[in-house]
C-alpha positions in Angstrom: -5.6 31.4 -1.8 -2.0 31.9 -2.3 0.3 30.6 -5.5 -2.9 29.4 -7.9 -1.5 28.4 -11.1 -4.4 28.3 -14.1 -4.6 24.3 -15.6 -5.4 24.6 -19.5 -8.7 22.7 -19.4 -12.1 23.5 -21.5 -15.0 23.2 -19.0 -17.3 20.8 -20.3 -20.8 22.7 -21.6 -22.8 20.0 -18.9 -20.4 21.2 -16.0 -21.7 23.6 -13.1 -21.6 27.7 -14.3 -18.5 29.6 -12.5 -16.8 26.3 -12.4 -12.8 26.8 -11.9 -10.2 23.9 -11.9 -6.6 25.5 -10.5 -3.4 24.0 -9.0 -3.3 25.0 -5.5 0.0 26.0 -4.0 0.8 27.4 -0.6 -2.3 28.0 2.1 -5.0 25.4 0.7 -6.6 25.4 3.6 -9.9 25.9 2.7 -10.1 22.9 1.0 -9.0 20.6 3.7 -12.8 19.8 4.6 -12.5 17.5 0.6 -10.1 15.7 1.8 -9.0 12.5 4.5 -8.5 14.8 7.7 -5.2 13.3 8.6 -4.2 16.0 5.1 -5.4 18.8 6.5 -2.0 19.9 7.6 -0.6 19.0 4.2 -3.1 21.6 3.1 -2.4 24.1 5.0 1.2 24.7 3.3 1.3 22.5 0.5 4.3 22.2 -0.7 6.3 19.3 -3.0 6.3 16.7 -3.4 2.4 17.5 -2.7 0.1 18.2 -5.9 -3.3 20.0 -5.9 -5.7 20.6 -8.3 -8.7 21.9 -6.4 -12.2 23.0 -8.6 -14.4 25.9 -7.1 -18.0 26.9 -8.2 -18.7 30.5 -7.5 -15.5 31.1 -5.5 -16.1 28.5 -3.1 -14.1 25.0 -2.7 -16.4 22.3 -4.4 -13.3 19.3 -5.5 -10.3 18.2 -4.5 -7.7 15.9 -6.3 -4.1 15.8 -4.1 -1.3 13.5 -4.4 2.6 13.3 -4.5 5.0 12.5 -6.4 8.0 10.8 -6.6 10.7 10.1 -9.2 8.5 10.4 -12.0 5.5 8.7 -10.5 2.6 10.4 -9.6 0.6 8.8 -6.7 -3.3 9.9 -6.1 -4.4 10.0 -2.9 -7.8 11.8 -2.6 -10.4 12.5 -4.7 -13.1 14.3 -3.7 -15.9 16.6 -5.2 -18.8 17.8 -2.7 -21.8 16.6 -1.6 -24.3 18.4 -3.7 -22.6 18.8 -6.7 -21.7 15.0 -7.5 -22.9 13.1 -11.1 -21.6 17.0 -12.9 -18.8 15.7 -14.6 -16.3 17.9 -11.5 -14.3 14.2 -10.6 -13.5 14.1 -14.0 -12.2 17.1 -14.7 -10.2 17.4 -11.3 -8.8 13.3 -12.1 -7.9 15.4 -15.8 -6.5 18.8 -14.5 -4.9 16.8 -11.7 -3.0 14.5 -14.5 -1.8 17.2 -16.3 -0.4 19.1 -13.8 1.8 16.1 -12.9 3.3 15.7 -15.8 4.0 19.1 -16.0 5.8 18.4 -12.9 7.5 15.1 -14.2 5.4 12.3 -14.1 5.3 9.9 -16.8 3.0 7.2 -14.3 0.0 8.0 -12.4 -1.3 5.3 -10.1 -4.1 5.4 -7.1 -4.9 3.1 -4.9 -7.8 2.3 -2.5 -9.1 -0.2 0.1 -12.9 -2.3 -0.9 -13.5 -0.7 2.5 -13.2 3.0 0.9 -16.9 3.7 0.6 -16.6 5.7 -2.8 -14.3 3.0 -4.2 -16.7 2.7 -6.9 -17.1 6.1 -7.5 -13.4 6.7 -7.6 -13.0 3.7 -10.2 -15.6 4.7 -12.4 -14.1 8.3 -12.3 -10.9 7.8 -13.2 -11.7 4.8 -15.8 -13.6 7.6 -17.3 -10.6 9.7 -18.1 -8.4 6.4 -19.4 -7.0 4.8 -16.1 -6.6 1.0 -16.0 -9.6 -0.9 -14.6 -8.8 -2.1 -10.6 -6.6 -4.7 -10.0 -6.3 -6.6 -6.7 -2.5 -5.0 -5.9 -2.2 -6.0 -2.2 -3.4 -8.3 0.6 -3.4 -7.5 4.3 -4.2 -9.9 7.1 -4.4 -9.0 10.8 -5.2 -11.1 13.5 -4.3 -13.2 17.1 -1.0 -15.0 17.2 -2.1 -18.0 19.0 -5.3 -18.8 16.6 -3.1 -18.7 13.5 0.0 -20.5 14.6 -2.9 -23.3 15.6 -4.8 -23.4 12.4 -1.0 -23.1 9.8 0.3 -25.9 12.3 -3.0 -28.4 11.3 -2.9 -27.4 7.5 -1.5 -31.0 6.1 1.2 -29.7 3.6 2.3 -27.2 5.8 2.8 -29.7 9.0 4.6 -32.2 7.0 7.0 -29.6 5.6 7.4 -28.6 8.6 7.8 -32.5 10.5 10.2 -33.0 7.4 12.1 -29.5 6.4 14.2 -31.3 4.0 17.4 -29.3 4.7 15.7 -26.5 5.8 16.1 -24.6 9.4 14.3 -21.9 10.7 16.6 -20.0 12.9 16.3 -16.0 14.8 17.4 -13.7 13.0 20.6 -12.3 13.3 23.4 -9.3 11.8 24.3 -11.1 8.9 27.9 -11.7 8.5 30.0 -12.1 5.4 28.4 -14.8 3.9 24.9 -13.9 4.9 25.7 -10.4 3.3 26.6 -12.2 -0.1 23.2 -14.1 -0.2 21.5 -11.4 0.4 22.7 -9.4 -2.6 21.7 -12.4 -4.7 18.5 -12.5 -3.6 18.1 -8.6 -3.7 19.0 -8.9 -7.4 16.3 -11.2 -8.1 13.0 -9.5 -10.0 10.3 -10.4 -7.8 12.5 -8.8 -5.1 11.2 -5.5 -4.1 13.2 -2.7 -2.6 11.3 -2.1 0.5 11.9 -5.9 1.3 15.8 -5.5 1.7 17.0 -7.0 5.2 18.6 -3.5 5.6 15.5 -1.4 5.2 14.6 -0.1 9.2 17.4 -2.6 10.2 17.5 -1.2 14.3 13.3 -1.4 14.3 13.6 -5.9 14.1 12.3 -7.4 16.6 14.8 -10.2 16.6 12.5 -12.5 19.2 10.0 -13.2 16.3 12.2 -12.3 13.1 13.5 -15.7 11.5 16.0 -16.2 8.8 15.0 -19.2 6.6 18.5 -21.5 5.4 18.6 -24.0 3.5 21.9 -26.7 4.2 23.0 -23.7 6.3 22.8 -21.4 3.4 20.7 -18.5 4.1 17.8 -18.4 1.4 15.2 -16.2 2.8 13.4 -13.9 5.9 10.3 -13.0 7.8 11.2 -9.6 10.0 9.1 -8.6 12.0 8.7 -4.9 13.9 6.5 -3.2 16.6 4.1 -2.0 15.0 3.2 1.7 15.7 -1.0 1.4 15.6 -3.7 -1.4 14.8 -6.5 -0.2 13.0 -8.5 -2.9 14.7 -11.0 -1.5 17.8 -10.8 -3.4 21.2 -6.8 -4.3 20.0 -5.3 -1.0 19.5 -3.4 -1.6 23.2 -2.1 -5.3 22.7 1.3 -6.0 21.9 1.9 -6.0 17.7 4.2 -7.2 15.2 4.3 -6.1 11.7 6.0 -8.3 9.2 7.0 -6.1 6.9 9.1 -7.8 4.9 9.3 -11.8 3.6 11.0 -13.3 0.8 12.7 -16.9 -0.4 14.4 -17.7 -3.1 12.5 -17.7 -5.9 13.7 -21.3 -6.9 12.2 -22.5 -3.4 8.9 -20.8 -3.9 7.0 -24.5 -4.6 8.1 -25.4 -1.3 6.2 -24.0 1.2 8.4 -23.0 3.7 7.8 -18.9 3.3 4.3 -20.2 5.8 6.2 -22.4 7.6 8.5 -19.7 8.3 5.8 -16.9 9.4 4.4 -20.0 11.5 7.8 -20.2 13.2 7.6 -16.6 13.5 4.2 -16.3 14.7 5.2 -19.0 17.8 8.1 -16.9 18.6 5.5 -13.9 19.0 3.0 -15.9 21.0 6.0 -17.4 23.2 7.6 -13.5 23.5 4.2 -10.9 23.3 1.3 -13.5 25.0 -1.2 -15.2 22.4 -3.6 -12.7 22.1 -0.8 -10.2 20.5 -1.8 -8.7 17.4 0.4 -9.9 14.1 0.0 -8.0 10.8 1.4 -8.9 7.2 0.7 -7.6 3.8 1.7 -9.2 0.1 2.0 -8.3 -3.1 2.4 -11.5 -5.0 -0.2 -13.4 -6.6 0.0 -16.9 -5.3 0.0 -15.2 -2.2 -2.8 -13.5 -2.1 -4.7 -15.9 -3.2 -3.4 -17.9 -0.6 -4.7 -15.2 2.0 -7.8 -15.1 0.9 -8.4 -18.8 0.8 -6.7 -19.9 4.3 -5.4 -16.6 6.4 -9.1 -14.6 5.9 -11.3 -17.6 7.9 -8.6 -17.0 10.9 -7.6 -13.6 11.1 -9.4 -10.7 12.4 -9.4 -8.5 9.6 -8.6 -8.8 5.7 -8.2 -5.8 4.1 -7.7 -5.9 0.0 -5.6 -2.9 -1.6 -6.8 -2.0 -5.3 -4.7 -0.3 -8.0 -5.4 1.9 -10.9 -2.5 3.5 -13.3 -1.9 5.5 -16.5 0.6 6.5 -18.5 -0.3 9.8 -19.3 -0.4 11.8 -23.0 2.7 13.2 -24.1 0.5 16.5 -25.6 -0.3 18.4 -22.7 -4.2 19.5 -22.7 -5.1 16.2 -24.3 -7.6 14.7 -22.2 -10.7 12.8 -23.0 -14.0 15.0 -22.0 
C-alpha cells in the first residue's frame, strides 16, 4: 500500500491482536471490496478531497472509513468493518481514527448520512453515537413516482384545489431567462436564510427543462420556482427507461409559505410534465424543510412510487488531537 500515514490511536485491550488503523493514501485498492463498489475507483488512487482510514488484522484489509471533505466539513460516506470481525470494537476505532485525521486535514464538522433503506443503518448509528456523533435526525425527504397519478390526487386535496380555483393574485407561468426585474427578486430571495445555495435559479441553468419548470408571481412580481431537469437515472426497476424530471430546486417567499401555493405550483408543474413527457413519466423531488417533509410523508408517500427518507449525524470534533472516547 503506498503513502500510509500512522493515526495516533491506543488500540483498545478488547480489540482483535495485530490490529492496525492507518490513513490510506495513493493505491487503496485492496480495500475497495469494504466499500460501496461505485468507490472502487476512488480507491484505486485516492487522492483529496478523499479521506481514508482503513484498519488491518494481520496485514490483511478488515475496515474501511472513507469520506471527503470540503471547506472544513468532513462528509462520511462508508463505513465498513468485515464480516467476521464485527461486535470488536474495529467501527469504532476506524469512525475515531477517521475523525482525527480530518481535522488534521481541516475539518472542524463531520457529518454522515444514510438512507432507512441502508441495511446497516442501525449499525452505522450506533457506531458513530458511540464515539460522540448526534443521534439521527430525519434531514431529507425524497418522493418518486407517475405524473398523471399525482397531478390527480394534489388536484382533489380541498385546500389545494381551492387555492388553486382562487390564486388570489397568484399566477403560475413557464419559466423563463429572468430579466432585470426577475434578476432583482431573485437576489432577495437568495438572501433569505432558509434559502439554500444549491436552490439558486442559476445553479445548472442550460439543464431546465422549461416545458415543466414554472415561475410562481405574485401581482406579476416573481416570488418563487419549481425547475425541473432530465434526470440522468431512476433508481426505480421497471421505470429506469421512461421519460424523468428531477425538481431540483423549489422555493417561495418565505412570507408566502402559509399559502400553499409551493404544491400548487409542483401540481402545475407536474401537468406540464404529463402534457409534455406522457403520464406515466417518472417525476422526482427531494426537501429539506420540515413542514415539508412532513407534508410528504403524510400525502406524497400514499401516491408515489417510492419514498425514500435521508438521515443525518454530525460532530464537531475535539480541538486536542488524539482525544477520543474508547
Amino acid at each position: 500500500m503506498d503513502g500510509i500515514d500512522r493515526v495516533g490511536l491506543a488500540i483498545a485491550p478488547s480489540a482483535v491482536a495485530r490490529l492496525d488503523i492507518a490513513v490510506l493514501a495513493g493505491n487503496a485498492a485492496a480495500f475497495a471490496p469494504l466499500g460501496f463498489p461505485r468507490l472502487a475507483p476512488v480507491l484505486a488512487r485516492l487522492s483529496p478531497p478523499w479521506l481514508a482510514v482503513g484498519a488491518r488484522v494481520g496485514g490483511v484489509p478488515a475496515g474501511l472509513a472513507l469520506g471527503q471533505i470540503h471547506d472544513g466539513e468532513a462528509t462520511l460516506l462508508s463505513l465498513t468493518v468485515a464480516r467476521s470481525l464485527r461486535r470488536r470494537g474495529i467501527g469504532r476505532l476506524l469512525a475515531a481514527g477517521w475523525e482525527e485525521a480530518a481535522v488534521a486535514a481541516g475539518a472542524v464538522r463531520l457529518r454522515a448520512g444514510f438512507s432507512e433503506h441502508l441495511p446497516g443503518r442501525a449499525a452505522l448509528a450506533a457506531t458513530l453515537s458511540a464515539v460522540g456523533w448526534t443521534p439521527p435526525r430525519l434531514a431529507q425527504v425524497w418522493a418518486i413516482g407517475e405524473t398523471a397519478p399525482m397531478v390527480e390526487a394534489v388536484g382533489r386535496w380541498p385546500s389545494v384545489a381551492g387555492r388553486l380555483r382562487d390564486p388570489d393574485g397568484f399566477a403560475f407561468e413557464a419559466w423563463r431567462t429572468p430579466d432585470a426585474a426577475d434578476r432583482a427578486a431573485i437576489a432577495a430571495l437568495a438572501a433569505e436564510p432558509e434559502h439554500l445555495p444549491h436552490m439558486h435559479p442559476d445553479i445548472r441553468a442550460d439543464h431546465v427543462v422549461p416545458a415543466c419548470s414554472v415561475a410562481v408571481r405574485r401581482h406579476g412580481a416573481l416570488v418563487g420556482w419549481v425547475l425541473g431537469e432530465r434526470a440522468e437515472r431512476v433508481p426505480l426497476d421497471g421505470c429506469r427507461d421512461r421519460p424523468a424530471i428531477h425538481y431540483r430546486s423549489a422555493y417561495l417567499a418565505r412570507r408566502l409559505w402559509h399559502t400553499g401555493m409551493l404544491v400548487g405550483a409542483y401540481w402545475h408543474a407536474y401537468a406540464r410534465q404529463a402534457e409534455a413527457f406522457g403520464p406515466a413519466s417518472i417525476a422526482m423531488f427531494a426537501t429539506v424543510f420540515p413542514r415539508m417533509m412532513a407534508l410528504v410523508r403524510r400525502r406524497f408517500a400514499p401516491i408515489s412510487l417510492r419514498v425514500d427518507e435521508t438521515f443525518e449525524m454530525t460532530r464537531s470534533p475535539f480541538s486536542t488531537m488524539g482525544a477520543f472516547p474508547r
